[in-house]
C-alpha positions in Angstrom: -31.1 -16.2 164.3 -28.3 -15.0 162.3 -28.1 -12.8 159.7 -26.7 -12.1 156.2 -24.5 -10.0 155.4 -25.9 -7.7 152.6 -24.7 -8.4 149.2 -23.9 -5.1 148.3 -19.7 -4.4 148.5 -18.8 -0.7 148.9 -14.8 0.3 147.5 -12.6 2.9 147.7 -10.6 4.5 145.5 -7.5 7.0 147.0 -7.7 10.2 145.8 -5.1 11.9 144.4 -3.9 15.8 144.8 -4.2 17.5 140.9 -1.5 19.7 142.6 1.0 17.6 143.0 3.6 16.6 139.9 5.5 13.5 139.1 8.7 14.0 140.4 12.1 12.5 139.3 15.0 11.7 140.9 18.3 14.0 139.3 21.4 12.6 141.1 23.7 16.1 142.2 26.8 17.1 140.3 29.6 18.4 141.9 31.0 21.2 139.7 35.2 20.4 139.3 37.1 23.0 141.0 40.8 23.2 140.6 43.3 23.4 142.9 44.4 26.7 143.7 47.5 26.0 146.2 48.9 23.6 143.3 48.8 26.3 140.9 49.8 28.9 142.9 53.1 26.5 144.0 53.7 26.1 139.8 53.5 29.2 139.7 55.9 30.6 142.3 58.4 28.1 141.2 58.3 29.1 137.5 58.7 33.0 138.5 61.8 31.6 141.0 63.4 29.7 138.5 63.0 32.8 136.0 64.8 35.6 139.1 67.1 32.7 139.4 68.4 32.5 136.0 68.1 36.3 135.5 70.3 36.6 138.8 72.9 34.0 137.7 72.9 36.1 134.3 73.8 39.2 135.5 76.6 37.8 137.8 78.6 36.4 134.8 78.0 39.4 132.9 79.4 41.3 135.8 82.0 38.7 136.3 83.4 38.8 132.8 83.2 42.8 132.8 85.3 42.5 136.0 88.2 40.1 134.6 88.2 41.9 130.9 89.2 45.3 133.2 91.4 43.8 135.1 93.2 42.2 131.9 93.2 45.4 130.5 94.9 47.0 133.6 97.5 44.4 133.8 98.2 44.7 129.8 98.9 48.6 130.3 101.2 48.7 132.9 103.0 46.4 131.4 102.9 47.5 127.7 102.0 50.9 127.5 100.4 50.7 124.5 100.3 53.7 122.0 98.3 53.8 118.7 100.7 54.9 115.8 101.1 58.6 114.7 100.9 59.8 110.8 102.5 62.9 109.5 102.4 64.3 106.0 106.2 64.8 104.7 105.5 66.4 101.5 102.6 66.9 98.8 103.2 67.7 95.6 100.8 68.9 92.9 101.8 68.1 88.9 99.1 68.3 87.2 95.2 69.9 87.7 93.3 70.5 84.6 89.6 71.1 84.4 88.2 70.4 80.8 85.1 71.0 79.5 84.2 69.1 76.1 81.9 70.1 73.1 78.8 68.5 75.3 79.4 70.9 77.9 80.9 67.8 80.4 83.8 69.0 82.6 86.2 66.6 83.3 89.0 66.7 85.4 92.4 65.3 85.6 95.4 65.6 88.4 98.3 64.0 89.6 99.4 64.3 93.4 102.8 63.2 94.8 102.4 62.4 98.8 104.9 61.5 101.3 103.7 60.5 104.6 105.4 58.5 107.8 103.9 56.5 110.1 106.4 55.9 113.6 105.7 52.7 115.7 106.1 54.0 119.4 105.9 50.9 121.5 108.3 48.9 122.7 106.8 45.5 122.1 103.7 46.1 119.7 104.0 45.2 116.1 101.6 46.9 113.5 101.1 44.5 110.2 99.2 46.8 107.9 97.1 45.6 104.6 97.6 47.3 101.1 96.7 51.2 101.9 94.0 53.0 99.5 94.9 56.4 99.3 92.3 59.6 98.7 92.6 62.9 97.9 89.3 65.0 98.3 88.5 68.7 98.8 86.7 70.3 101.2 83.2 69.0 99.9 84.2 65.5 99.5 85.3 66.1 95.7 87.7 63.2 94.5 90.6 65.2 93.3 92.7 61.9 93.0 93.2 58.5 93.7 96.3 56.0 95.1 97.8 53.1 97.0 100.8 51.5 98.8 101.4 48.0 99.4 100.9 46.4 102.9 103.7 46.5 105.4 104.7 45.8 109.0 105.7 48.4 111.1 108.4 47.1 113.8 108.7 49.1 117.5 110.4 52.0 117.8 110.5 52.5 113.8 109.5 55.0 111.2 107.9 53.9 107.7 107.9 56.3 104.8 105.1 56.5 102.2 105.6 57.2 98.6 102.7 57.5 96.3 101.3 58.4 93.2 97.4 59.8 93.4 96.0 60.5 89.9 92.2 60.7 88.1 92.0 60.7 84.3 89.2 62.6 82.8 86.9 62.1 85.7 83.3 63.6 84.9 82.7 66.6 87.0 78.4 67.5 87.5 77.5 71.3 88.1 77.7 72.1 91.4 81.1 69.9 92.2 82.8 72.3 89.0 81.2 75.4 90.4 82.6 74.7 94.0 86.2 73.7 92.7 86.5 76.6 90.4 85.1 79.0 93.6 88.0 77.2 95.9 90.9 77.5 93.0 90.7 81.7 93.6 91.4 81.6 97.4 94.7 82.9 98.1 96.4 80.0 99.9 95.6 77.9 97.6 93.0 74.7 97.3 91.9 72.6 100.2 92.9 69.3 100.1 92.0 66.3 102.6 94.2 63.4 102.5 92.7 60.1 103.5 94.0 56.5 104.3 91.8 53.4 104.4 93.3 50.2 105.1 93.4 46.9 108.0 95.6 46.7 110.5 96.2 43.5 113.1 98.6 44.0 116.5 100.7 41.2 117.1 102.2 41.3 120.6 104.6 38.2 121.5 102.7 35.1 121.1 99.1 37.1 121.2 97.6 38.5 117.8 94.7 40.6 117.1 92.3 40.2 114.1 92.1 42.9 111.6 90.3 46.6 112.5 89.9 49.1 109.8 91.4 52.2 110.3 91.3 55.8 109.1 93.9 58.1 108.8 92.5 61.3 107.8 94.6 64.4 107.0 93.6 68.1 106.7 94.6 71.8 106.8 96.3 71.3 103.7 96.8 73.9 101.0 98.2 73.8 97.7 98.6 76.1 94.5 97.3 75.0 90.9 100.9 74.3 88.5 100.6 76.9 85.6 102.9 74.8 83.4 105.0 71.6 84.0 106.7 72.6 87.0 105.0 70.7 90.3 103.5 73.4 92.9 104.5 72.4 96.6 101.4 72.5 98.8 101.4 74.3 102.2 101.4 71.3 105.0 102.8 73.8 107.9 99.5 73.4 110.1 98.6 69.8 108.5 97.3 66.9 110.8 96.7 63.3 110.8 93.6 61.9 112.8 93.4 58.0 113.7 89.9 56.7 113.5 88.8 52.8 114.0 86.6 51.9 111.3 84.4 49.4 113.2 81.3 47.5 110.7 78.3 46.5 111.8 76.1 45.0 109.4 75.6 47.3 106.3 77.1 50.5 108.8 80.4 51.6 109.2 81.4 53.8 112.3 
């Protein structure tokens, strides 16, 4: 006899863990790292390139240095070069009067007569000189009197004479300027005066020529007595001399 299978169906449902979350898939990144050797090989061949050109630099510098000594060495033996030498022939005073007006101003007024030579030593140098302004001062830079001489050229082996004509006309005088000339006027040997010469010069050497320096001439240890009437007063030039200065600009500065 067979039997039935009982009508009753039993199921079963899985059973999940309340400890365990839905997880998601997150694909890894890979963080970008940049090459270090590359930048390291930039890098050594930017500093190279740098020591290179630094090197090179310095080895032209040197270089030029080198061949502007030598040229220098070569144009002294062969030249002998000398700078030219100023003297003071004579200075003559033929007028000083200091003034003083109803408005208590002081003016002054002078006239100077200078002679100075300038000799040319080298054999094969030529000196071309520009129009020379001519200063007389005492011995706190006080403008006693102002000149000039035209330009000239001074050959080798010459001498050049210099005649001028210095002169101020009722120039006003402040305090302390009137109180230091009138202090000087009673020394015994007589005012301090300081001649000076401002002018351009350019050295012309066979087919070579310089471009124009400024130059200084400046001339001291000169003493001279005040003229009580119209008769000039000679002034002492026994232990006058003549400096040579370059007068070299830069920007807004002279030296």
């Amino acid at each position: 006899m067979a039997t039935k299978p009982s009508g009753t169906t039993t199921t079963t449902t899985p059973t999940t863990n309340p400890t365990m979350k839905n997880q998601t898939y997150k694909p890894k990144v890979i963080p970008y790292r940049p090459n270090r050797r590359h930048n390291r090989r930039r890098h050594c061949n930017c500093r190279r390139c740098f020591c290179l050109c630094c090197f090179w630099s310095v080895l032209i510098i040197f270089s030029i240095l080198v061949l502007a000594a030598i040229a220098g060495a070569i144009f002294y033996v062969l030249y002998h070069p000398q700078l030219p030498s100023f003297a003071i022939s004579s200075l003559k005073i033929s007028q000083f009067n200091l003034t003083t007006t109803s408005d208590d101003t002081t003016k002054l007024t002078t006239k100077f007569n200078i002679t100075l030579s300038t000799k040319n030593k080298n054999k094969k140098l030529i000196y071309t000189y520009d129009p020379i302004v001519l200063t007389a001062e005492s011995t706190n830079q006080i403008v006693l009197a102002n000149g000039n001489f035209p330009g000239f050229i001074s050959i080798p082996n010459n001498i050049t004479n210099i005649h001028s004509t210095l002169s101020i006309v009722s120039q006003d005088l402040d305090v302390d300027s009137v109180s230091t000339l009138k202090s000087e006027l009673k020394r015994k040997n007589g005012l301090p005066v300081k001649i000076l010469l401002d002018t351009k010069m350019v050295v012309k050497m066979e087919k070579l020529k310089s471009k124009k320096v400024g130059i200084r001439i400046t001339c001291d240890n000169i003493h001279g007595l005040i003229p009580k009437g119209k008769i000039p007063t000679v002034a002492s030039i026994i232990d006058a001399k003549c400096k040579f200065d370059l007068r070299i600009k830069i920007l807004r500065w002279t030296f």
